[in-house]
C-alpha positions in Angstrom: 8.3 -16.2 -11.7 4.8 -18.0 -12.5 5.9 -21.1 -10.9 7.1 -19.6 -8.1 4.4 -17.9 -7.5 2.2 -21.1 -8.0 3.9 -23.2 -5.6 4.0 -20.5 -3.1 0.1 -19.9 -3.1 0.1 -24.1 -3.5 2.0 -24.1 0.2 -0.3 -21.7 1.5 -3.7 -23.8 0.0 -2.9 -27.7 1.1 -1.8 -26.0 4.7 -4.5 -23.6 4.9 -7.6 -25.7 3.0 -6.4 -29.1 1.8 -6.5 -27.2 -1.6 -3.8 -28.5 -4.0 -2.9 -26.8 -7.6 -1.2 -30.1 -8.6 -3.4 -30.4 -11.5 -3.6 -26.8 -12.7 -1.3 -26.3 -15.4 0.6 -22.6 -15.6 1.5 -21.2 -19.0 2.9 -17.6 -20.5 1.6 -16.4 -23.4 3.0 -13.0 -25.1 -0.3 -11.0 -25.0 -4.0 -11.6 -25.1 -6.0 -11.9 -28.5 -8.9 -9.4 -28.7 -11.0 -9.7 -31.9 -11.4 -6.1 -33.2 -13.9 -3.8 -31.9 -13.8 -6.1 -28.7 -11.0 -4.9 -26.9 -11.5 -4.4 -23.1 -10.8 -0.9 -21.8 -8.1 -2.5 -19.8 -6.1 -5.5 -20.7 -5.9 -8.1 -18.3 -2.6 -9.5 -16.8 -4.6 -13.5 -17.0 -7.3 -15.6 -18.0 -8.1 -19.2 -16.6 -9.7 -21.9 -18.9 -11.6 -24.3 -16.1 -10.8 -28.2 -16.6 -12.8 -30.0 -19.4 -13.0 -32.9 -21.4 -10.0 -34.4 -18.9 -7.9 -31.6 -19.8 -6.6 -29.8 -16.7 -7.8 -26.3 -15.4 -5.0 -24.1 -17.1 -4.1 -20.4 -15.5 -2.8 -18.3 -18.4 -0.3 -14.9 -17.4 0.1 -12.7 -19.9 4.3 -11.5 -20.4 4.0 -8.5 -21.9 1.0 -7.0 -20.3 3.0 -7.2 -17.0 6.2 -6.3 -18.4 4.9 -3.1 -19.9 3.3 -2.5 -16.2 6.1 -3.2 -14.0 10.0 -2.2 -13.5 12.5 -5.0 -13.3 13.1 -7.0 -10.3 10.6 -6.8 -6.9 8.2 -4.4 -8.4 8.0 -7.5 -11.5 7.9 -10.6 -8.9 5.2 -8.7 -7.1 2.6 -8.3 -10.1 3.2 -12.0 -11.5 2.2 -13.0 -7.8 -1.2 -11.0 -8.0 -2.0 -11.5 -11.0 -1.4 -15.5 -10.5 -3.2 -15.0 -7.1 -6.2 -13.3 -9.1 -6.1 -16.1 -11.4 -6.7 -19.1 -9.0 -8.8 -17.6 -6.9 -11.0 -16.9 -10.0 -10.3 -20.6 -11.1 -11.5 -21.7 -7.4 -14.0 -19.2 -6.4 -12.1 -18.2 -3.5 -11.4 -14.5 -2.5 -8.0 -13.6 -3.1 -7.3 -13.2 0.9 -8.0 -16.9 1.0 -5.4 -17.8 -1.5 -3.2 -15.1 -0.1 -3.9 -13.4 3.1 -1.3 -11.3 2.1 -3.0 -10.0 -0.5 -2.5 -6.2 -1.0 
């Protein structure tokens, strides 16, 4: 669902802005790590960790926080695509409308 979600904002970014996500790796994790007595009030479905030290620019979606959010099927599909759209237009300090102007 990540990757599909990635190549369908990619589409949209190279058409739209000449913007390409080639080197932006996607991974799933399980669940965030908090360290205790720093836990956010609401746990976030994602974090991006910017390119460095020739690394690439990774988007991180959390499983379990979305599963635990979310039915099976559509409802699912739907928050992996926000939550990926969120995450690159955080990553590329675009509004999400401009990496999805679908964007509800």
């Amino acid at each position: 669902m990540v990757l599909a979600a990635a190549e369908r904002i990619d589409d949209h970014l190279v058409l739209d802005r000449g913007i390409t996500l080639l080197d932006v790796e996607f991974v799933v994790e399980e669940m965030p790590v908090f360290e205790v007595g720093r836990e956010p009030e609401v746990v976030p479905f994602g974090r991006i960790e910017p390119a460095g030290q020739g690394g690439p620019a990774v988007v991180v979606i959390y499983r379990r926080t979305i599963e635990l959010r979310s039915d099976l099927g559509e409802e699912r599909a739907e928050l992996v695509h926000d939550a990926v759209v969120e995450q690159v237009a955080e990553l590329l300090d675009l509004d999400v409308d401009d990496v999805d102007p679908g964007f509800e």
